[in-house]
C-alpha positions in Angstrom: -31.1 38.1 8.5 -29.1 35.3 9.7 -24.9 36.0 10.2 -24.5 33.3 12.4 -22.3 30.7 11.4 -22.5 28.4 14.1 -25.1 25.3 13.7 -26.6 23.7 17.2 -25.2 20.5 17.7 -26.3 17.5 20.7 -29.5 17.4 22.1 -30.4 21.1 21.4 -29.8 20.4 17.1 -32.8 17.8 17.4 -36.5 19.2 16.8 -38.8 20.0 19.6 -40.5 17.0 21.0 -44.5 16.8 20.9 -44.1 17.2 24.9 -42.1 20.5 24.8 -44.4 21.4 22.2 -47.4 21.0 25.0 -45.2 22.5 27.2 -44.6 26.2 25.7 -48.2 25.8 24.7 -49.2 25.5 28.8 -46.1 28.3 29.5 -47.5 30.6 27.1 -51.0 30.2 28.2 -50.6 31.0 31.9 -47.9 34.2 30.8 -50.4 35.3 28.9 -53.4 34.9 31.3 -51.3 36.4 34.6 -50.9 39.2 32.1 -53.7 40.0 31.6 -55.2 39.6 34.9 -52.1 42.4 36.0 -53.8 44.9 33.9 -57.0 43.9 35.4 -55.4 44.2 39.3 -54.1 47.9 38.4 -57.3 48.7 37.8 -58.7 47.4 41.0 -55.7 48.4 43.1 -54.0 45.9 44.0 -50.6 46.6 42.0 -50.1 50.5 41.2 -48.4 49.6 38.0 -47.3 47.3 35.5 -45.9 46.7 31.9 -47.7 44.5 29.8 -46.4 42.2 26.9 -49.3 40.8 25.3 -48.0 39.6 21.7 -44.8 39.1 23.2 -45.5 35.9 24.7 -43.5 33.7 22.0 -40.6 35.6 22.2 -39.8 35.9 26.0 -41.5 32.2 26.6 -39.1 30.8 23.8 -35.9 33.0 24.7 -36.0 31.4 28.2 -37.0 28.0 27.5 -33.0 28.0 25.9 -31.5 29.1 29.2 -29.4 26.4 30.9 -30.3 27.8 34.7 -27.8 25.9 35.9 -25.0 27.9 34.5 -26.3 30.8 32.7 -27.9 34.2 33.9 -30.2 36.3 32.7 -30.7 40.1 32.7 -33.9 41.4 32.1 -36.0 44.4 32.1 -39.5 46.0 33.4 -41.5 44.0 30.9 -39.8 40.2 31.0 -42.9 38.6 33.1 -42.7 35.5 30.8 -39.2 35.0 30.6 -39.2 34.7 34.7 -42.2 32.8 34.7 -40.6 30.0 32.0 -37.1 29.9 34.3 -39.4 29.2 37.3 -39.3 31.9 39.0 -40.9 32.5 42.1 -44.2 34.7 40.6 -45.3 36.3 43.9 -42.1 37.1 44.5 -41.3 38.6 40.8 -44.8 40.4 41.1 -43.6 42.2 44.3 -41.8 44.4 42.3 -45.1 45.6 40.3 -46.6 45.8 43.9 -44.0 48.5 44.9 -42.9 45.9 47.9 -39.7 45.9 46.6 -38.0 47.1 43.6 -35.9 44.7 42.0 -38.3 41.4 43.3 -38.2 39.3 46.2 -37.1 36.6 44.7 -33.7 35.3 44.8 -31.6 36.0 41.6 -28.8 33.9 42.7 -30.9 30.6 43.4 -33.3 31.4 39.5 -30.4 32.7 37.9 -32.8 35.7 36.6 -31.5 39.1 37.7 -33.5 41.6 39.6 -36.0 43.6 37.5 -34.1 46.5 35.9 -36.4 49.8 35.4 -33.7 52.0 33.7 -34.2 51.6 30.3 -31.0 49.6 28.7 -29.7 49.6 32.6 -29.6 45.5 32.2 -27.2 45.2 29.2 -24.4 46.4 31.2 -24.9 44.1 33.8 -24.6 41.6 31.4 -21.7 42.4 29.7 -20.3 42.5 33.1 -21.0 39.2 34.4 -20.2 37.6 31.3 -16.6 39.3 31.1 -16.8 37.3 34.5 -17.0 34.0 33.2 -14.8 34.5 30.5 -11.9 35.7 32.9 -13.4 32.6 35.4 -12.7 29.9 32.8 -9.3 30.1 31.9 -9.1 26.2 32.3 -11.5 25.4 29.4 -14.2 24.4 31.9 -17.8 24.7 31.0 -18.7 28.7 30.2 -21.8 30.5 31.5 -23.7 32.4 29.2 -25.6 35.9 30.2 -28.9 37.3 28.3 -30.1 40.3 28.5 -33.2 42.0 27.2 -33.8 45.4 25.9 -36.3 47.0 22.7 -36.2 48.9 20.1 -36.6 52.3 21.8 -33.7 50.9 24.3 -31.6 50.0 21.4 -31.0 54.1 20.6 -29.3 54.4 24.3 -25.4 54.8 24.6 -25.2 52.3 27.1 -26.2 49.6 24.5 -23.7 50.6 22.4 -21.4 50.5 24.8 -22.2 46.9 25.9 -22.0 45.8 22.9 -18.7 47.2 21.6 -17.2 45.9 25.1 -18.4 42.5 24.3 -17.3 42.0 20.9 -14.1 43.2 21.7 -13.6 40.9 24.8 -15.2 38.3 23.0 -17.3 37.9 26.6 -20.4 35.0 26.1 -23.4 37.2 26.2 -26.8 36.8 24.1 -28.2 40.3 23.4 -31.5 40.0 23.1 -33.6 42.5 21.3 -37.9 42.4 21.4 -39.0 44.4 18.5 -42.1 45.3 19.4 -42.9 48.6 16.9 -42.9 51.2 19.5 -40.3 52.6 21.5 -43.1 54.0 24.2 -45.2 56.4 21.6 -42.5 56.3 18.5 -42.4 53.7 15.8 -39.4 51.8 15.4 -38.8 53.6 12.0 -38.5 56.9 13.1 -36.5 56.2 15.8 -33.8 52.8 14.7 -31.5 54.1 11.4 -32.3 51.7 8.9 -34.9 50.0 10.1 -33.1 46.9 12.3 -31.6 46.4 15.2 -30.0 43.0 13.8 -28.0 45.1 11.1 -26.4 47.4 13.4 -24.2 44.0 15.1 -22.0 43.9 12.1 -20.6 47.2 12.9 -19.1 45.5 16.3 -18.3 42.2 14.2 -20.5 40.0 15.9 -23.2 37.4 14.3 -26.7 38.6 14.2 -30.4 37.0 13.7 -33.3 38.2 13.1 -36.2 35.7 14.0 -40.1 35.7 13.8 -40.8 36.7 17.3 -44.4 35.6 16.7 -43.3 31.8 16.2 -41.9 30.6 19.5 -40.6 27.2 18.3 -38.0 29.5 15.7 -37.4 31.7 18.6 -36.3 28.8 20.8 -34.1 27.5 18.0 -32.8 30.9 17.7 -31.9 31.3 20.7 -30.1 27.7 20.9 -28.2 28.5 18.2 -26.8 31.7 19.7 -26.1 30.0 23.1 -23.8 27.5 21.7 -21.9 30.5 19.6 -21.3 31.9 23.0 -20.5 29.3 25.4 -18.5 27.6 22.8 -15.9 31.1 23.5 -17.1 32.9 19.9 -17.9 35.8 21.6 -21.6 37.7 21.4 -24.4 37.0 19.1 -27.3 39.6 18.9 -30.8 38.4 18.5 -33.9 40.8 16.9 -37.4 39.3 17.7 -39.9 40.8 15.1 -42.8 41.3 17.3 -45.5 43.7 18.2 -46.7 45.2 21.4 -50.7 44.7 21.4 -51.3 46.7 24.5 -50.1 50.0 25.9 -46.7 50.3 27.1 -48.0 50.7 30.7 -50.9 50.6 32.5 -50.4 54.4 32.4 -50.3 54.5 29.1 -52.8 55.1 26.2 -52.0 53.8 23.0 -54.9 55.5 21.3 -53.2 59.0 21.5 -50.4 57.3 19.1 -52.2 54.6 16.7 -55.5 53.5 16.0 -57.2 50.3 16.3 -56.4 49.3 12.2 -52.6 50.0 12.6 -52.7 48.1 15.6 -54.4 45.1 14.2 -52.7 45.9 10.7 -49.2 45.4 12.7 -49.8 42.9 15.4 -49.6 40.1 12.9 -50.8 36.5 14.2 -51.3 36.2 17.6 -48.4 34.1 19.0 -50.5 31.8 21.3 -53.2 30.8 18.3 -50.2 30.3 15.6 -49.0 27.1 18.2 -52.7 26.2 19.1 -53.2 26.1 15.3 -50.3 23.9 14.9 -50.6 21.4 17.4 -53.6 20.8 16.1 -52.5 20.4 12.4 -50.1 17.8 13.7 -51.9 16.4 16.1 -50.2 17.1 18.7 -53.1 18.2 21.0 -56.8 18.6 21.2 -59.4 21.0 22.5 -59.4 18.8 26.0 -55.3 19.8 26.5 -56.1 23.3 25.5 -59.5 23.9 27.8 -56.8 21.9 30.8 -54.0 24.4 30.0 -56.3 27.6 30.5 -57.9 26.0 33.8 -54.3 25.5 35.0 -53.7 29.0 34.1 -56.4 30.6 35.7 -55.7 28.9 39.0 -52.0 29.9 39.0 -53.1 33.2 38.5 -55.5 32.9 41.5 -53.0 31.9 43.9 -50.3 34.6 42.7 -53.2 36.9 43.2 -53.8 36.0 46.4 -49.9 35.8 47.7 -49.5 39.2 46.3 -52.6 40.6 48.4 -51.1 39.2 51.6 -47.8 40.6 50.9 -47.0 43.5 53.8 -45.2 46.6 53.5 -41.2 46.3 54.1 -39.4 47.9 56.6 -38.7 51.3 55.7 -35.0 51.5 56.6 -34.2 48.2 54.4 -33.8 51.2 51.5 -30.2 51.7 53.1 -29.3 48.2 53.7 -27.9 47.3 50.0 -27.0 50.8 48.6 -22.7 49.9 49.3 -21.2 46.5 50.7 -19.5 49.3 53.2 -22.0 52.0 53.9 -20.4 55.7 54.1 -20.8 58.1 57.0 -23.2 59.9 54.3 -25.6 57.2 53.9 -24.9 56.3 57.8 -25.7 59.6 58.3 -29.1 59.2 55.9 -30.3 56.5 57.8 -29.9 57.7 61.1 -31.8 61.0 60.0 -34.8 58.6 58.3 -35.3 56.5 61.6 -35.1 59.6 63.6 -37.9 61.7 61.4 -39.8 58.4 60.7 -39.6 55.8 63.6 -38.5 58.0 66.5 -35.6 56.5 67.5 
């Protein structure tokens, strides 16, 4: 599906160099190593819990690899490890989060641009919305326009509060890029007993707004994609939604276990090519790289992941009261009244 009329023109209509090639190749290596090694640290306590999104590596590397950070913002959810770790973001501090340090991350969203992780399912797509609205009443002088992404799934796609978003965005024409990973399940459900029809993608023409629906699996069509999209926006055409066919390999948590719900056939029947070995396969069939660049890119990867290991072990508890500090820019006597009672019961003052 494709109901986007806009083509990418500049530097973002010319193909992918054989350098940014290597370089979503080397992104999506390390995401997917750190994820794996964050299932591994659950089970050896050193993060209670934590989403993973092997198979969704081409999707979230080559979603963010579009974002202009200098402009735009990006709302994500529980399970967008790659998409921070392509915008840069501070890992340690993103991990936090997973760590229980500090919900949201203690990273700065301001400074990367990536919001803080959102745990309520759909929760980010409001944001969005929001901020983007922002810009568009911000940039009544025909200056340059931000552009918000957010992420949701399939299973988040059945909330009202998507719905909502999107209806406000179409009809304030606000520069957003909904962002939809298909991924098959919704938790425990398949996507077809749970999304009418079959496809997120379809649904955007009932709030008159373009729509694609893109290989998620091939992250050089998902970076195009999403190009494509960002120019609709920022160019003041209003919203585009996005649908990344793609399939969620591992459990939906760490608490999770997938084979209550499917069995190893259906998951290897539905996981389709693994997004990492289709671009391995295809630097190498244009020569692009060799085995020496890919044995470097998984060396580099495993020593990122050692020293994000290591800054997330060294990472202390946060002061308890801090969980007042940012509930209201003007805290009410009630919370007042909360955090007096907390230091009394827990710190004896």
């Amino acid at each position: 599906m494709d109901t986007l009329p806009l083509a990418v023109s500049g530097d973002d209509a010319a193909p992918l160099t054989p350098d940014q090639l290597r370089e979503l190749y080397t992104l999506m290596a390390s995401v997917r190593h750190l994820d794996t090694s964050a299932i591994a640290w659950q089970r050896q306590g050193i993060i209670p819990g934590y989403a993973p999104e092997l198979g969704q590596e081409a999707a979230q590397v080559g979603s963010a690899y579009a974002v202009d950070t200098s402009r735009d913002f990006v709302f994500p959810t529980y399970r967008e490890m790659g998409v921070a770790r392509t915008m840069g973001v501070d890992m340690v501090g993103y991990m936090s989060t997973h760590k229980a340090t500090w919900h949201g991350g203690l990273y700065n969203p301001l400074e990367s641009r990536l919001a803080p992780i959102q745990a309520v399912v759909a929760g980010s797509v409001l944001h969005a919305v929001g901020w983007a609205h922002g810009q568009t009443l911000e940039n009544t002088g025909g200056g340059t326009t931000g552009v918000a992404m957010t992420y949701f799934g399939d299973g988040a796609s059945s909330q009202g509060d998507v719905h909502e978003a999107l209806n406000f965005a179409a009809v304030m024409k606000a520069p957003v890029v909904f962002f939809v990973q298909n991924n098959g399940w919704a938790i425990s459900v398949p996507t077809e007993r749970q999304v009418a029809g079959g496809s997120v993608a379809a649904r955007a023409a009932g709030y008159g707004m373009p729509a694609l629906q893109v290989d998620g699996n091939d992250v050089v069509a998902v970076v195009e994609a999403t190009r494509r999209a960002f120019a609709h926006a920022r160019a003041g055409h209003g919203p585009v939604l996005i649908e990344a066919m793609t399939y969620r390999r591992g459990p939906h948590s760490t608490s999770d276990d997938p084979g209550r719900y499917r069995s190893l056939d259906e998951e290897r029947d539905g996981a389709g090519a693994d997004p990492l070995e289709r671009l391995k396969q295809r630097l190498l069939a244009e020569g692009i790289a060799d085995e020496a660049f890919f044995a470097e890119a998984l060396a580099a990867a495993k020593a990122e992941e050692e020293a994000i290991r290591t800054g997330i072990q060294a990472l202390g508890s946060r002061p308890g009261a801090e969980m007042f500090d940012l509930v209201f820019q003007e805290p009410t006597p009630a919370l007042q009244a909360q955090a007096a009672n907390w230091r009394e019961e827990s710190e004896h003052v």
